[in-house]
C-alpha positions in Angstrom: 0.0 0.0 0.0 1.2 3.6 -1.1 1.5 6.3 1.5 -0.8 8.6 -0.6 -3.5 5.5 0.3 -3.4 5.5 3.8 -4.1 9.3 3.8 -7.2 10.8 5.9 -9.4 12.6 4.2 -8.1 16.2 5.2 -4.2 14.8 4.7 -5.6 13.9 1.0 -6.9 18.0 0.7 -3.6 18.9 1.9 -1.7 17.3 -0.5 -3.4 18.2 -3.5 -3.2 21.7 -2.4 -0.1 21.9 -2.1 0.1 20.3 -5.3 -2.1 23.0 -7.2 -0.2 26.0 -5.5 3.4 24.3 -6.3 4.1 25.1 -2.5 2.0 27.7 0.1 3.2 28.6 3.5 1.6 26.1 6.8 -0.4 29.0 7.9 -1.9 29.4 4.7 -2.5 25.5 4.7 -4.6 25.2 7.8 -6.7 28.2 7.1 -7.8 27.3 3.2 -8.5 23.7 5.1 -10.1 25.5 7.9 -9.3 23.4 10.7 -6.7 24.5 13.9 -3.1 25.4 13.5 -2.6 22.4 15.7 -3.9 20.1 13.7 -2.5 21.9 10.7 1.0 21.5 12.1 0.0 17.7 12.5 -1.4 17.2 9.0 2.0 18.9 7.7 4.5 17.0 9.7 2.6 13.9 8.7 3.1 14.4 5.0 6.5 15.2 5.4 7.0 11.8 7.3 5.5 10.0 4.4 8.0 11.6 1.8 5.1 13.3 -0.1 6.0 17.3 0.6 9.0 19.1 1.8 8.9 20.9 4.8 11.5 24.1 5.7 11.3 26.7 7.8 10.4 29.7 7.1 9.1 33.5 8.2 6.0 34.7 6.8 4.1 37.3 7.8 6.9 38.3 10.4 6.1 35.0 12.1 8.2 31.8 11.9 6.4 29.3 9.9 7.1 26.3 7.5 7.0 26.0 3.9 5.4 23.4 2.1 6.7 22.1 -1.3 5.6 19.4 -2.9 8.1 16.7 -3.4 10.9 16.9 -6.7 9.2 13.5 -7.9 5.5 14.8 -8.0 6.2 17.2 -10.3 5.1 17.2 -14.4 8.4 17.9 -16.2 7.2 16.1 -19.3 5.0 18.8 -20.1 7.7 21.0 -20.8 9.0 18.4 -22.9 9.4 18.2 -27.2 11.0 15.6 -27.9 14.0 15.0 -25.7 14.4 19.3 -25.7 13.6 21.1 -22.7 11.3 24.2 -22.9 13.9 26.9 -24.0 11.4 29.0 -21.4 12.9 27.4 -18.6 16.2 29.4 -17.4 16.7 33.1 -16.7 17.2 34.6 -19.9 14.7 36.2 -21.9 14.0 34.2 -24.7 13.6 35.7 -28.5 10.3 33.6 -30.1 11.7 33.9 -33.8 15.0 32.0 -32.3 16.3 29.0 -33.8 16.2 27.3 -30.3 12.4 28.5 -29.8 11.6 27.2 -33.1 13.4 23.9 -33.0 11.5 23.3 -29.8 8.0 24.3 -31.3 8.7 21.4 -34.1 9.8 19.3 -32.0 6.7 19.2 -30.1 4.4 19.5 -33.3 6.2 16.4 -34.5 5.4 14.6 -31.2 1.7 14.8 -32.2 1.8 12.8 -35.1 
C-alpha cells in the first residue's frame, strides 16, 4: 500500500493543495483547510513523514512558519517536454520567439503529435 492511500481525508486535501499551488506557506495550509493550527502542524509533519511534501522553515508574515513544497518526484516535467528538448522558457534569460532554439523546440513538439 502507497503512503498517498493511507491518507485521511483532510491529509488527502492537503496534499493536492499543495500540489495546485506548487508550494504555500503552513499558515496558509490550515486556514484554506479550515481546521486548527494544531492540527494543521499535524497534517503537515505527517506528509513530510510519508515523503510526499517538503517541509522548511520559514518566516512569513513576520512569524516563523514552515514551507510546504511538494516533493521533486511529484512534479510534471514532461510537459515541458518536445522531444528529448527542454522548454527553451525554462532558465533566466529572456527568450527571443523567432530564435532558432524556440523554433526547434515548437517542431519538436508539433512532430510529437503525429
Amino acid at each position: 500500500m502507497s503512503a498517498e492511500e493511507t491518507l485521511s481525508e483532510d491529509e488527502r486535501r492537503a496534499l493536492e493543495l499543495v500540489r495546485e499551488t506548487g508550494g504555500l506557506h503552513q499558515s496558509e495550509l490550515w486556514k484554506e483547510l479550515d481546521v486548527s493550527s494544531r492540527k494543521g502542524s499535524r497534517i503537515a509533519e505527517s506528509l513530510q513523514e510519508a515523503g510526499l511534501v517538503q517541509r522548511e522553515e520559514a518566516v512569513y508574515q513576520g512569524h516563523n512558519t514552515y514551507f510546504l513544497m511538494p516533493r521533486a518526484r511529484d512534479l510534471e516535467f514532461s510537459l515541458l517536454m518536445a522531444g528529448d528538448m527542454l522548454s527553451p522558457f525554462i532558465g533566466e534569460e529572456e527568450i527571443d520567439p523567432t530564435s532558432d532554439a524556440f523554433s526547434q523546440w515548437l517542431m519538436n513538439l508539433a512532430y510529437e503529435e503525429y
